[in-house]
C-alpha positions in Angstrom: 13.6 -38.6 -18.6 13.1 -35.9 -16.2 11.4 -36.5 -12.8 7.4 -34.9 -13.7 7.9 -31.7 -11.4 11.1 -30.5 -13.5 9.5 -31.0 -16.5 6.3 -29.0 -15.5 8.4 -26.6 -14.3 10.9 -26.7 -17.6 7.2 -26.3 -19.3 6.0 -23.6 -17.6 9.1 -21.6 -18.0 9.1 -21.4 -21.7 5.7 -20.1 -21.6 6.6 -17.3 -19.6 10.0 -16.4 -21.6 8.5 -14.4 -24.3 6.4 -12.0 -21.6 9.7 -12.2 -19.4 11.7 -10.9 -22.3 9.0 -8.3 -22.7 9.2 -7.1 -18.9 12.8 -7.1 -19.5 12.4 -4.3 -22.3 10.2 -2.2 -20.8 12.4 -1.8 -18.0 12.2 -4.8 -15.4 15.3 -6.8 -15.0 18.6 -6.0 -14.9 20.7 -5.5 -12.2 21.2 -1.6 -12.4 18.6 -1.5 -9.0 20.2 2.4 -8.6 19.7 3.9 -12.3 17.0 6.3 -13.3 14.9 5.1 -16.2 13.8 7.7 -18.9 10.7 8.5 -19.2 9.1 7.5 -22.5 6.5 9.5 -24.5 3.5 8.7 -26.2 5.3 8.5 -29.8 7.5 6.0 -28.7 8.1 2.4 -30.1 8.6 0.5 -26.2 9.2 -2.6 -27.9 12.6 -0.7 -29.1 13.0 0.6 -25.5 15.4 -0.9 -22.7 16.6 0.7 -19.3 19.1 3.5 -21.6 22.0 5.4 -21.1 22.5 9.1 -22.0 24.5 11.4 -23.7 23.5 14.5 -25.0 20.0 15.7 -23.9 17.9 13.8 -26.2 20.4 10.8 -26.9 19.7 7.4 -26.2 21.6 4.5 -27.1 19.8 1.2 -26.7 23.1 -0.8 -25.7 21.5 -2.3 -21.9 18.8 -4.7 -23.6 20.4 -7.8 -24.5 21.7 -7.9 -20.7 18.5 -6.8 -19.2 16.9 -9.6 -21.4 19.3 -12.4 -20.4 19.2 -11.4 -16.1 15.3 -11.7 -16.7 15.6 -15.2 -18.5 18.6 -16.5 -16.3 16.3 -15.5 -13.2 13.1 -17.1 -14.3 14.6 -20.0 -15.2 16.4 -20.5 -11.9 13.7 -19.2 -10.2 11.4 -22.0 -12.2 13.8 -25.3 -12.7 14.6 -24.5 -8.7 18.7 -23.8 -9.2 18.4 -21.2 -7.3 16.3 -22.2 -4.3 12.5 -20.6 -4.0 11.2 -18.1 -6.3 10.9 -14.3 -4.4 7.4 -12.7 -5.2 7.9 -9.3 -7.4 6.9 -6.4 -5.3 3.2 -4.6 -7.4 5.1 -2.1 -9.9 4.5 1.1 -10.8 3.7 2.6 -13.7 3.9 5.8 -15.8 2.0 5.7 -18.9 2.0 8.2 -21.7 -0.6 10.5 -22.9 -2.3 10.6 -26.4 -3.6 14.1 -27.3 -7.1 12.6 -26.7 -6.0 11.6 -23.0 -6.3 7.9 -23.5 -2.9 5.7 -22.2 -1.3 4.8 -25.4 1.7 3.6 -24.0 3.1 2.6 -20.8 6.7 1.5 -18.7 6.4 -0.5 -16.0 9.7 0.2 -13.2 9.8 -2.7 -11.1 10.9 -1.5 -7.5 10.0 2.0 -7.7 10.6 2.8 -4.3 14.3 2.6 -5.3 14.2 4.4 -8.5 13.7 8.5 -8.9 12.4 8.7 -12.6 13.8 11.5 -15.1 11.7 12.7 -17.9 14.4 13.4 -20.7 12.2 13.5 -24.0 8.6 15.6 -25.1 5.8 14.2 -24.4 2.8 14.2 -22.0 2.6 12.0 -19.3 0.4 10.6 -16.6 0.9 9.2 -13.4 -0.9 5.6 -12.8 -0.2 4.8 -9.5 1.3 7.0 -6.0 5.3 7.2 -5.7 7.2 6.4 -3.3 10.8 7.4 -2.6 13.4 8.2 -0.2 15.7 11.3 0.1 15.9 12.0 -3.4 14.3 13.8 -6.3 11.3 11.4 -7.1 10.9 12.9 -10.5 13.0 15.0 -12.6 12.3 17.1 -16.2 15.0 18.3 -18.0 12.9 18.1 -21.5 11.0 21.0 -22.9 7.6 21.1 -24.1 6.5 18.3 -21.0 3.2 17.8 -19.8 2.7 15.5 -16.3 -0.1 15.1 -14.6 -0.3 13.3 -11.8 -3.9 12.5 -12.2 -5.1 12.5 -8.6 -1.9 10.7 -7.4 0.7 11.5 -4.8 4.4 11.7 -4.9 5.5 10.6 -1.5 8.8 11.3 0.6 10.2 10.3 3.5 9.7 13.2 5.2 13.9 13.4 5.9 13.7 17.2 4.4 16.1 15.6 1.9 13.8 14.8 -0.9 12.3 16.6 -3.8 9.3 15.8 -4.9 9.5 17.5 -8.9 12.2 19.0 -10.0 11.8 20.7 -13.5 15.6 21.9 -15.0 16.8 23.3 -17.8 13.8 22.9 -19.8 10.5 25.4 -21.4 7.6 25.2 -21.6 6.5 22.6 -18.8 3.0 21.7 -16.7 2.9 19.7 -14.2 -0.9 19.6 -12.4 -3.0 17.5 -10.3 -1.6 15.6 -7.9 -0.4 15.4 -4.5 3.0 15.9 -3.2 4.2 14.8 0.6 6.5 15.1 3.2 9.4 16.3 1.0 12.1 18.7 1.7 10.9 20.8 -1.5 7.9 20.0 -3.3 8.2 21.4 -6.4 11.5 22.7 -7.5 12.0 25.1 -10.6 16.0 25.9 -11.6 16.9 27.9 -14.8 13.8 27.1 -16.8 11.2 29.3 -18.9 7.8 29.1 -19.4 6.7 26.8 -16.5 3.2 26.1 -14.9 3.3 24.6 -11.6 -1.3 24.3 -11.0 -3.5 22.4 -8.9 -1.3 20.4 -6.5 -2.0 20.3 -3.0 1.7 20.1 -1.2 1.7 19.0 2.3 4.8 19.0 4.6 5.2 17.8 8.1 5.2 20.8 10.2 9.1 19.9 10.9 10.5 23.7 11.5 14.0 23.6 11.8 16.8 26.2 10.0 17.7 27.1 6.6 18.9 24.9 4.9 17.0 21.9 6.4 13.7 23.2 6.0 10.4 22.4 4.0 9.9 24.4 1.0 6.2 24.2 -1.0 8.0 25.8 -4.3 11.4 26.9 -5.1 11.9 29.0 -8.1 16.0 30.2 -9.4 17.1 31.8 -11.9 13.8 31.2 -14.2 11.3 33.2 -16.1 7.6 33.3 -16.6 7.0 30.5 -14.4 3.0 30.5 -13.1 2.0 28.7 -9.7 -1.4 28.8 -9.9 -4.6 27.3 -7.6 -2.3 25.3 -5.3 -2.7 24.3 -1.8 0.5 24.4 0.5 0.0 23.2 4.3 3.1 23.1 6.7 5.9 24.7 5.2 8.5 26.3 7.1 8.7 28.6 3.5 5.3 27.9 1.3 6.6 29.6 -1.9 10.5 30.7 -2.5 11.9 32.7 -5.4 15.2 33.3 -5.8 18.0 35.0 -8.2 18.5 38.4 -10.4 17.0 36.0 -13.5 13.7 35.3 -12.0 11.4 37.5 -14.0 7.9 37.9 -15.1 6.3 34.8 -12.8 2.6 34.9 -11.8 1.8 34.0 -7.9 -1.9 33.6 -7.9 -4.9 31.8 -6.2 -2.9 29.8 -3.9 -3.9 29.0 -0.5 -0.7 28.8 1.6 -1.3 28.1 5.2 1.7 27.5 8.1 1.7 24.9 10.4 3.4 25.6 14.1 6.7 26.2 12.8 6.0 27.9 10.0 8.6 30.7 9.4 7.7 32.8 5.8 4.6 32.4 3.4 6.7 34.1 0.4 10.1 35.3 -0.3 11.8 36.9 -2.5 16.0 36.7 -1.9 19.2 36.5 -4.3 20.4 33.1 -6.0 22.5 31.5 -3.7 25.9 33.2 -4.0 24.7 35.6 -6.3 23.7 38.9 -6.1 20.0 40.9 -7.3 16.8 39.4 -6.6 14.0 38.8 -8.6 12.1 41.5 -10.3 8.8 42.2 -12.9 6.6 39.3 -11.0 3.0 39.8 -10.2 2.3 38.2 -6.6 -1.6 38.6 -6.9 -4.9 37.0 -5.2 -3.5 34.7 -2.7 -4.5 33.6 0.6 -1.5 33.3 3.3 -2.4 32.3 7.1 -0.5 30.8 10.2 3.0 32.3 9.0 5.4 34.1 11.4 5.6 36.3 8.4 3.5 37.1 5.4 5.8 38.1 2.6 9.2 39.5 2.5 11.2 41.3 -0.4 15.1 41.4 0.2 17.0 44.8 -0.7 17.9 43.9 -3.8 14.4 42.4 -5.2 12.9 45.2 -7.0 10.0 46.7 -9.9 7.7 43.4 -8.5 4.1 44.0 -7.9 2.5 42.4 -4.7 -1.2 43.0 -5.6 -4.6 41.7 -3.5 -3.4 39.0 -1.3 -4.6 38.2 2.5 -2.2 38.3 5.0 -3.2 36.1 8.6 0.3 36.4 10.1 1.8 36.1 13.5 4.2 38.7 14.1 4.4 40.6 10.5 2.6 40.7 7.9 5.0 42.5 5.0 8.5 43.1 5.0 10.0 45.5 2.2 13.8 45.4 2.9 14.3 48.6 0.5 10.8 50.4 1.0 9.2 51.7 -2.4 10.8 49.5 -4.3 8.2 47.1 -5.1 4.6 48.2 -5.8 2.2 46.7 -2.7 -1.0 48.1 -3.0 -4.7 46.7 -2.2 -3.2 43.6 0.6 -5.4 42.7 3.5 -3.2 42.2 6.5 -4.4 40.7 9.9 -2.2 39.7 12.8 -4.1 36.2 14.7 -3.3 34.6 17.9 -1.1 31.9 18.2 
């Protein structure tokens, strides 16, 4: 027979087996610390779900479970029967849970060691975030799916503040919100790349002031290459560049009721420039109603970004307040500009 202390502890572990094998599906366990995990949406089965590989956008091919299973098993029980000397305390997860139309958390995954995983959101769905996020020098969250709603309910995606992170990038994909939340110390905060239809609303993005040159700065919100994108009601604080839109393909966005304010070093409010390596900047966009202080410069419109409208927006600038490369080539009409001691 065994001594009493195994055999409570032989006990004990095949109590905990069936929730182990349930942690193991919804995406704890495993030795894959590196991988993203998908993000899963509110008509999803989880008990079906396991950390995934992808193919095609939209593909998923359940063929990780049985080995997440058995590494959660095989490290209970050794971590339980004592094979493997003392048990290790699981650092608190995080967790993203799913929305239901009626805003209640239907579903959720629970990523074990989160400060180690970026997350990418690679089906419909809306989603919610349940707890802050943590990550170092990398893109904390990424969307490639269309028709995506994330909110990050009062919650804050966190970087390092290396000026190598991004906080959310959304590419590839249409019609996508993300709203309410707060995004720090990132290199860009929110980062928009060949997508349509795009609300970026509500998000206070803070940087740390860290200056520096192109392209190791701090960026509030990079647009390229994308089309009726609207960044509405946000709060930007110390940027060296608060909002930045880029390439011949940006068209039709809406810049309005954001309050976008510079630290010491900040260098540019907005801009407007060419894709990198491209040539033609953006055009059609409506840059309307904000509020832009403690900038070296307001606003500036490149020689080849052209037919936008800059429409109503305070200017509290250093040195200048708007910069047309190509002069009447944009419509600015009805701007309040100030310069302010430094």
């Amino acid at each position: 027979m065994l001594p009493a202390r195994i055999r409570w502890r032989r006990d004990v572990a095949a109590r905990w087996i069936p929730s182990i094998r349930s942690k193991a599906v919804h995406g704890q366990g495993g030795d894959e610390k590196r991988k993203p995990f998908a993000m899963i949406p509110s008509n999803s089965n989880l008990t079906d779900l396991s950390p995934t590989t992808h193919g095609p956008r939209g593909a998923v091919r359940h063929d990780l479970r049985p080995t997440a299973i058995a590494c959660a098993v095989l490290f209970a029980l050794t971590a339980l029967v004592g094979l493997g000397g003392p048990a290790v305390a699981a650092a608190s997860p995080f967790v993203i849970g799913a929305a239901s139309e009626s805003g209640d958390k239907v579903a959720a995954i629970t990523l074990d060691n989160f400060r180690r995983r970026p997350v990418q959101i690679e089906r419909s769905g809306s989603y919610v975030l349940s707890r802050d996020l943590l990550l170092d020098g990398e893109v904390a969250i990424e969307i490639t799916a269309s028709d995506v709603t994330l909110d990050l309910a009062g919650h804050a995606v966190v970087g390092s503040g290396d000026l190598d992170g991004v906080g959310i990038s959304i590419a590839g994909a249409t019609n996508v919100k993300v709203s309410g939340g707060n995004i720090r110390s990132q290199g860009i905060g929110v980062r928009v790349t060949d997508s349509t239809n795009v609300e970026i609303a509500d998000l206070r993005i803070d940087a740390d002031d860290a200056g520096g040159a192109p392209p190791a700065i701090e960026i509030g919100v990079l647009i390229v290459d994308s089309r009726g994108v609207v960044v509405r009601g946000n709060t930007i604080t110390e940027t060296f560049l608060g909002v930045f839109v880029r390439g011949a393909n940006s068209s039709g966005n809406y810049i309005t009721g954001n309050t976008i304010t510079g630290g010491d070093n900040g260098e540019l409010a907005i801009c407007y420039n060419p894709a990198p390596g491209g040539t033609g900047g953006p055009s059609g966009d409506l840059i309307a109603g904000n509020l832009i202080s403690r900038f070296r410069r307001g606003f500036s419109f490149s020689a080849d970004s052209a037919g936008n409208v800059l429409q109503g927006n305070t200017f509290a600038y250093f040195d200048l307040g708007i910069v047309e490369a190509t002069p009447q080539s944009n419509v600015i009409e009805g701007n309040v500009e100030i310069e302010i001691p430094r």
